[in-house]
N, C-alpha and C positions, 0 to 999 in steps of 0.2 A: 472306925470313923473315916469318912472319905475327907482325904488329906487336904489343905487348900493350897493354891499355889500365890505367891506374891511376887510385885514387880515395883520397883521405885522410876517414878518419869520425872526427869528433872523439868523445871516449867518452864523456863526460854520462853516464849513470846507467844501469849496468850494471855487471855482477861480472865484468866483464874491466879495470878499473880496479884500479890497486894504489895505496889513500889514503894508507897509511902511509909511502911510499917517500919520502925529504925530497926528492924531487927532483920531487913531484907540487906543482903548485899551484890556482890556483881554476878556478872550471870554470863560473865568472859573469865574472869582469871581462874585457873585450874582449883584453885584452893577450894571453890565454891563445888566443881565439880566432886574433888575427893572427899571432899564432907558429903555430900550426899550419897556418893560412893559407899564409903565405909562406914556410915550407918546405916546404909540396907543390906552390907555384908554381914554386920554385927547384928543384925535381925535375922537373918540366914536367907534373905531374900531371895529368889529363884534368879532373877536379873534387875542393871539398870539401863534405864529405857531412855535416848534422847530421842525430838524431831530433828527435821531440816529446814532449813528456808533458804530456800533459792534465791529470792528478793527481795529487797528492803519493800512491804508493803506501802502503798500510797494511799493518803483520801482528799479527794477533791483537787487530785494533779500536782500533789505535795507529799513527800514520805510523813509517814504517819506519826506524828511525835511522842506518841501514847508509847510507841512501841519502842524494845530495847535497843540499842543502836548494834545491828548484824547480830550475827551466830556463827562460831564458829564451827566449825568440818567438822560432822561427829565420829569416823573412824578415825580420826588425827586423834581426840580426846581421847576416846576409846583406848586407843594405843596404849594412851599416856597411864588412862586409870589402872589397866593391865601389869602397871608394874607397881602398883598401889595395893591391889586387891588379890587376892589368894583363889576365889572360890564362886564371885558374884559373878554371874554373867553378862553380856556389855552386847547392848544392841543397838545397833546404828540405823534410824531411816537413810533409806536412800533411795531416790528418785528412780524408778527403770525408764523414762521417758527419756532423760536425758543423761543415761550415762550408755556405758557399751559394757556388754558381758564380759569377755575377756580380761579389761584393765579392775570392775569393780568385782570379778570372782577372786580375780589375785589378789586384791587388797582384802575382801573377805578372809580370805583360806590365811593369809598373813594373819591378818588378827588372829582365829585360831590357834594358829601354829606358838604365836607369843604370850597367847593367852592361857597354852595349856588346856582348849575345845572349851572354849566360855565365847565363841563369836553367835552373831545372831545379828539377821538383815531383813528388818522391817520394811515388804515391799508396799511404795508409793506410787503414783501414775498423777499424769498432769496432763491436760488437753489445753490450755493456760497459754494463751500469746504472750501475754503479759511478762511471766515466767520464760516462755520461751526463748525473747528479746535478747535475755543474756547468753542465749547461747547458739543464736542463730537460727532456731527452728521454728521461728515467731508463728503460730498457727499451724504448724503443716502435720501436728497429728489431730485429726477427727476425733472428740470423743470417745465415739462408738470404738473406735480401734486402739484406746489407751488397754485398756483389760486382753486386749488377745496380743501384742506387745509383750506387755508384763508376763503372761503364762509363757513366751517364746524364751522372754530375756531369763527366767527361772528355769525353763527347762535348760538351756542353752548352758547357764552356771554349771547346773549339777552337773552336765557330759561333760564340762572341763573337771570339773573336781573328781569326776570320777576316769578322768583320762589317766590318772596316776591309779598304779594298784595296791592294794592296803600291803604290799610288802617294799613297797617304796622303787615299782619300775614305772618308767615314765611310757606313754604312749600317746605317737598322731593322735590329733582331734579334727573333724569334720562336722560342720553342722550348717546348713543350708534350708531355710527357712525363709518365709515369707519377709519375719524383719532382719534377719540374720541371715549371712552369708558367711561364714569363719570357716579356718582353718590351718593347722600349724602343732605348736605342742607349747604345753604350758609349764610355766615355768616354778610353779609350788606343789610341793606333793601333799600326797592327799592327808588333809589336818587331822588332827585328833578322833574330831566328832566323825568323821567322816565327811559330813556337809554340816555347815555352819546351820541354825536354827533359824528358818524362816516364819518370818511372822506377818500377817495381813492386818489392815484395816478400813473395813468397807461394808457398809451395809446395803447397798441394792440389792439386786436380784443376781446380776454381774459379779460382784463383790463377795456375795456368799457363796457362791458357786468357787468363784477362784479360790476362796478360802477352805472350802471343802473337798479339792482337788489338789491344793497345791499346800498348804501351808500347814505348819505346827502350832502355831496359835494364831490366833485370832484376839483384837485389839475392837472391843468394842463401846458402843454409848450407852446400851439398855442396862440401866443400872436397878430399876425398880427392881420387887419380885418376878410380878407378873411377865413383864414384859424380858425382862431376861428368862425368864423357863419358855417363853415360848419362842423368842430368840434362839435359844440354847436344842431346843426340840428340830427347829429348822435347819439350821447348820449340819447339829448331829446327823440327821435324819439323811443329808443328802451323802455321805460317807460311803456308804456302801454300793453306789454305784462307781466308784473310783475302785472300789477294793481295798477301802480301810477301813479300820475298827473304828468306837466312839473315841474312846483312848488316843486317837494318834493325833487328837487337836482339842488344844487348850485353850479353853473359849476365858476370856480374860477381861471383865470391864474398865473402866476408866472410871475412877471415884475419890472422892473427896473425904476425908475425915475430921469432922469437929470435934474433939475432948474435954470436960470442963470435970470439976470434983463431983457433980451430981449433974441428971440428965440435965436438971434445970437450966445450970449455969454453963454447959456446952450449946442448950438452945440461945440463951443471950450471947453466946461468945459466934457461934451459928450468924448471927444476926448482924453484929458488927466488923466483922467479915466480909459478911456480900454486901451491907452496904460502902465498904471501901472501894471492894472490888469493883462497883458498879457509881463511880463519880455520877458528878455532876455530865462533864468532858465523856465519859465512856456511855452514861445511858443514850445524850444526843447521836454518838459513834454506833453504837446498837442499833439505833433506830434510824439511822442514814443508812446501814447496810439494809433495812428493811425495806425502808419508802426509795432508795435509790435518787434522793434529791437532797442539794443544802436543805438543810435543816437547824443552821447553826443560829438563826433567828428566835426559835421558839427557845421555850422557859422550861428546864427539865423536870420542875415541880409545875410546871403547868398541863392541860390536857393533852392528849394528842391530837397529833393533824386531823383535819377532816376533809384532808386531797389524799388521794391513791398511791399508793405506790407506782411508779416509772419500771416494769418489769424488765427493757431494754438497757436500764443504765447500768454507765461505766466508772460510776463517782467512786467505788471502793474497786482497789486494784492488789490483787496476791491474796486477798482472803477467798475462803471456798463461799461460792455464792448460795443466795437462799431458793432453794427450789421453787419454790411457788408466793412469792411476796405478797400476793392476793390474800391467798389466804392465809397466811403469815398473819397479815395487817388485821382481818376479819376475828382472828381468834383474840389479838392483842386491843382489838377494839372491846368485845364483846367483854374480856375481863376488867377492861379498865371501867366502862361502865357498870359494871356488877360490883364491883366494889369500893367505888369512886377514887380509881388510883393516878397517880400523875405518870408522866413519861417515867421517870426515873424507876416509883415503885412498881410499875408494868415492867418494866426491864430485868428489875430486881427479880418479878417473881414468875416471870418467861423463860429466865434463859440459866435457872441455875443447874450446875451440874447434880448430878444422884449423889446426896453424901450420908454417910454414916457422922449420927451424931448424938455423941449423949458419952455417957461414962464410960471409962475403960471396959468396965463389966458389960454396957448395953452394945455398945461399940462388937466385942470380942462376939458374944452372942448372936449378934446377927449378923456377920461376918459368916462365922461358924451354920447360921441358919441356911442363909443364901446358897451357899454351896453344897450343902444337905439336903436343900430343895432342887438342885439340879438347876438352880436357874446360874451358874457362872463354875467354872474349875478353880477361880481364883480371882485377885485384882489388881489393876495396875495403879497404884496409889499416886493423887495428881497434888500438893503439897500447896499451899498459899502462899507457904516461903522461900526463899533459896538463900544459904543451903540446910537452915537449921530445921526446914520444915517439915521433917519427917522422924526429927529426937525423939517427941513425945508419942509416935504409937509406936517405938520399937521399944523404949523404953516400959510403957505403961503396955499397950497393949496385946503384943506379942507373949510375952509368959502367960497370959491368960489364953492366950490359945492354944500354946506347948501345953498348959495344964491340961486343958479339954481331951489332949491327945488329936487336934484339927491343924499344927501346925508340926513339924520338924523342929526340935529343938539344939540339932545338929545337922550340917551335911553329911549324906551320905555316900557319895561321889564327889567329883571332880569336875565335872564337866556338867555343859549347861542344859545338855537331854538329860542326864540322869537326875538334876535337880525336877526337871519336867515330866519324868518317866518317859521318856521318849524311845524307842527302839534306835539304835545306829542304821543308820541305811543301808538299803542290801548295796553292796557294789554291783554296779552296770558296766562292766568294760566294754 
């Protein structure tokens, strides 16, 4: 049986958090991170997955009070869980837009090296003034030129990492590029894994391509059947004009899991869930990020607007924007009159993530299916809690898939390619 791969994402700041639930706690002090931690060790998890966030998001010219207050640096935690954890792999976002090769390959190839080859760097890209602000470079990368950046600032990594030879001699680096101009000798030798575990997430045309060229997994949104096998067909497919196999990228969705003692009582639990997730406060916030205007006047159990969206506005600031709010608007119109739904339950039944939901048994099975179908390698589990919120499927639903023989019921290595099956990299001197 084709094996599945798993990942725990801790939730930090996103509306797939439930703050009010008394069983949420903080989402700064470490304790939160190691319990999350070492319950997706003790599930045999493949890795734990954090974000970043560069900025305290704003709405309406004010920090967003929805959201948690900051995040801290995730290869600092990383570090930390490192001497927590034995076996789980620890993967850090981190921006290529605004860091430099050199400083973020050496704190990479560090993690490794203290990790024992469990590091892994989820590349990000950001065209973002907003974001920029903080660092000086308020607009001065174009869009168009975030994706060929990132392929420079990745390739640029690996020549440093691979400027050490796997018997531990050090050599000159040179690399002279369009965004990169370096050169000198680096100062960690080459880590375990040989190069740390690069991971993407991006769906354009851009996106898949860099993930198909550069990366060992891929962090996606297509959670359905359908739309993940042909997600998964796409990606695969463009592989072998680079010269790799299907094998050497683990296509990995982003998904939610609801549990209850029968399918039944996991769809009621389903239910009051998103409706927390989705306040009164967050469905208005949903639907400001759409129409792009105060909106704090209307009634969230009342209709929606019937003024346009503002596709030039700047009222949400540090969130990713919505591509086309036209027809964003057009699709959330069309259902709320088809089912006579208010703001809030338009919101509710617009914007929710792909989740598995129902009994351990229905849960494990189509788990188990999905990845037999070839529509995912695996998934990166997205939790409503922190940090308890990922007890109950390692608990409940993990042995039913050791049963199945669809899951590892042990590590078999060390390191965080051979949890992935991943080849070590040829050394490039």
């Amino acid at each position: 049986m084709k094996q599945m791969h798993l990942a725990a994402h801790f939730p930090g700041v996103n509306s797939t958090t439930v703050w009010t639930d008394p069983r949420s706690r903080s989402q700064i002090d470490f304790s939160s991170f190691e319990h999350l931690a070492r319950t997706a060790e003790r599930g045999r998890f493949d890795f734990f997955f954090l974000a970043e966030g560069l900025r305290l998001r704003e709405h309406n010219g004010r920090i967003h009070d929805l959201d948690v207050v900051g995040r801290p640096e995730s290869l600092t935690v990383l570090s930390a869980l490192a001497a927590v954890t034995d076996r789980l792999g620890l993967a850090a976002t981190v921006n290529a837009t605004f860091n430099e090769p050199y400083e973020l390959a050496r704190r990479l190839a560090t993690l490794d090296h203290i990790s024992a080859g469990r590091a892994a760097w989820n590349v990000v890209t950001s065209s973002d003034a907003f974001t920029g602000e903080n660092f000086r470079r308020g607009g001065y990368l174009d869009r168009a030129d975030r994706y060929s950046r990132a392929a420079e600032f990745v390739a640029t990594a690996r020549e440093l990492w691979d400027s050490w030879t796997p018997d531990g001699t050090s050599r000159p680096f040179a690399h002279s590029g369009p965004q990169f101009d370096i050169a000198g000798e680096f100062t960690v030798p080459r880590s375990p894994q040989g190069h740390p575990v690069v991971i993407q997430a991006g769906d354009s045309g851009e996106g898949r391509e860099f993930a198909a060229s550069t990366a060992d997994v891929i962090f996606t949104r297509h959670g359905t059947l359908e739309a993940g096998r042909t997600f998964y067909a796409d990606v695969k497919g463009r592989l072998a004009k680079y010269g790799r196999q299907p094998e050497d990228l683990k296509i990995m969705p982003g998904v939610t899991v609801v549990l209850g003692d029968t399918d039944a009582e996991a769809q009621h639990n389903a239910v009051e869930i998103r409706t927390q997730q989705v306040s009164p406060q967050n469905a208005i916030l949903a639907l400001e990020q759409v129409w792009g205007r105060d909106l704090s006047a209307y009634d969230p159990d009342g209709p929606l607007p019937d003024i346009d969206p503002d596709p030039g506005s700047s009222l949400v600031q540090g969130r990713v924007r919505v591509a086309d709010p036209l027809a964003v608007a057009a699709r959330w119109r069309a259902l709320s009159e088809a089912k006579g739904l208010s703001i809030r339950r338009t919101v509710i039944e617009s914007t929710a993530r792909q989740s598995f939901i129902g009994s351990p048994e229905t849960v494990a099975a189509e788990l188990a299916r999905f990845v037999a179908a070839d529509a995912a390698d695996g998934f990166i589990l997205v939790p409503h809690l922190t940090p308890g919120g990922l007890d109950g499927f390692v608990d409940q639903v993990v042995p039913l898939l050791q049963e199945r023989g669809a899951f590892r019921s042990e590590y078999s290595g060390s390191t965080l390619r051979s949890h992935l099956g991943l080849a070590e990299p040829v050394w490039k001197g």
